[in-house]
Structure formats: C-alpha cells, structure tokens
N, C-alpha and C positions, 0 to 999 in steps of 0.2 A: 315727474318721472325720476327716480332716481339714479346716481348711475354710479358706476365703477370705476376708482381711476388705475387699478390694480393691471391692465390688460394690454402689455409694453406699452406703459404711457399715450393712452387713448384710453378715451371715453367710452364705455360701452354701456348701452342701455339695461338698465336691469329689466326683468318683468315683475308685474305685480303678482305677488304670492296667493294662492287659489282662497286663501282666508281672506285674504284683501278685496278681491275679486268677486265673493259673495256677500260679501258684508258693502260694498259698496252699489251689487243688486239688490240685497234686502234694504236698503237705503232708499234706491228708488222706488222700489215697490211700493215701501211705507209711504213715500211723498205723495207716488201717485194716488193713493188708499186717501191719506187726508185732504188731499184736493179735489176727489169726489167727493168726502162726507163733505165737507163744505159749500160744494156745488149743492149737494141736495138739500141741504139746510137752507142757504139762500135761494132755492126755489122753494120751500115748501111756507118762509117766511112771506114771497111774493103771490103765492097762493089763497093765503090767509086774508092779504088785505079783498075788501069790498070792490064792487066793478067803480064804481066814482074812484077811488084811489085809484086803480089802475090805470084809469083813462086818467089824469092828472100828470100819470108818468109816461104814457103816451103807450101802453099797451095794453091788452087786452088777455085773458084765460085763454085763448089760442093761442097766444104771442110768449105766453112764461113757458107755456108746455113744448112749444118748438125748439126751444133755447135750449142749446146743448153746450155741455163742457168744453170751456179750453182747452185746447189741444197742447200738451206742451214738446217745445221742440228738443229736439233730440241733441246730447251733448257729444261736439266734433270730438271723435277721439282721432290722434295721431298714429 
C-alpha cells in the first residue's frame, strides 16, 4: 500500500489507481486461465495411461474423472 506523508504529518493511505486495479484482475484472471489448462492437461495425461497403470497409482477412470481443480484461496485484502 502506498502512502502519503504530505497530510499534516500523518500517514494517509493512498488507493490503488483504477489501472492498477485492473491489471492486477487481468493478472488473476490469466493465473486462474493457466491453472485450468494445467489441470486439464494433467488429467487428460492421466487419462491416457492403461487401467494396469492406473491401478498401480491406486485409481481408477472413475476416480481421474471425479478429480476436480484446486480451488485457490482467495487473497486477504486489508
């Protein structure tokens, strides 16, 4: 957070500038965008292997297909 020390000597919070503010949505956006292709790729990599391999890793084509993406948590803003 940036701040001001201009404001009879105190600190006052700046806010972030509405170009800051979207470029740090399109940010998450993009994050959350590569962290699905990823999901999907590592499932469709799990897909491919044979039932013997999957059972080796202890699941089954049921078990890849239930598997859903990480959920990510949400960052505390102040």
């Amino acid at each position: 957070m940036l701040m001001r020390t201009d404001f009879g000597g105190f600190a006052k919070p700046q806010r972030p500038s509405l170009l800051s503010r979207a470029l740090s949505s399109l940010s998450g956006l993009t994050d959350a965008l590569e962290s699905y292709v990823e999901f999907r790729r590592q499932r469709r990599e799990l897909l491919m292997l044979d039932d013997r391999m999957l059972k080796d890793i202890g699941l089954n084509r049921g078990d890849v297909m239930r598997i859903q993406p990480a959920q990510r948590r949400a960052k505390h803003r102040n």
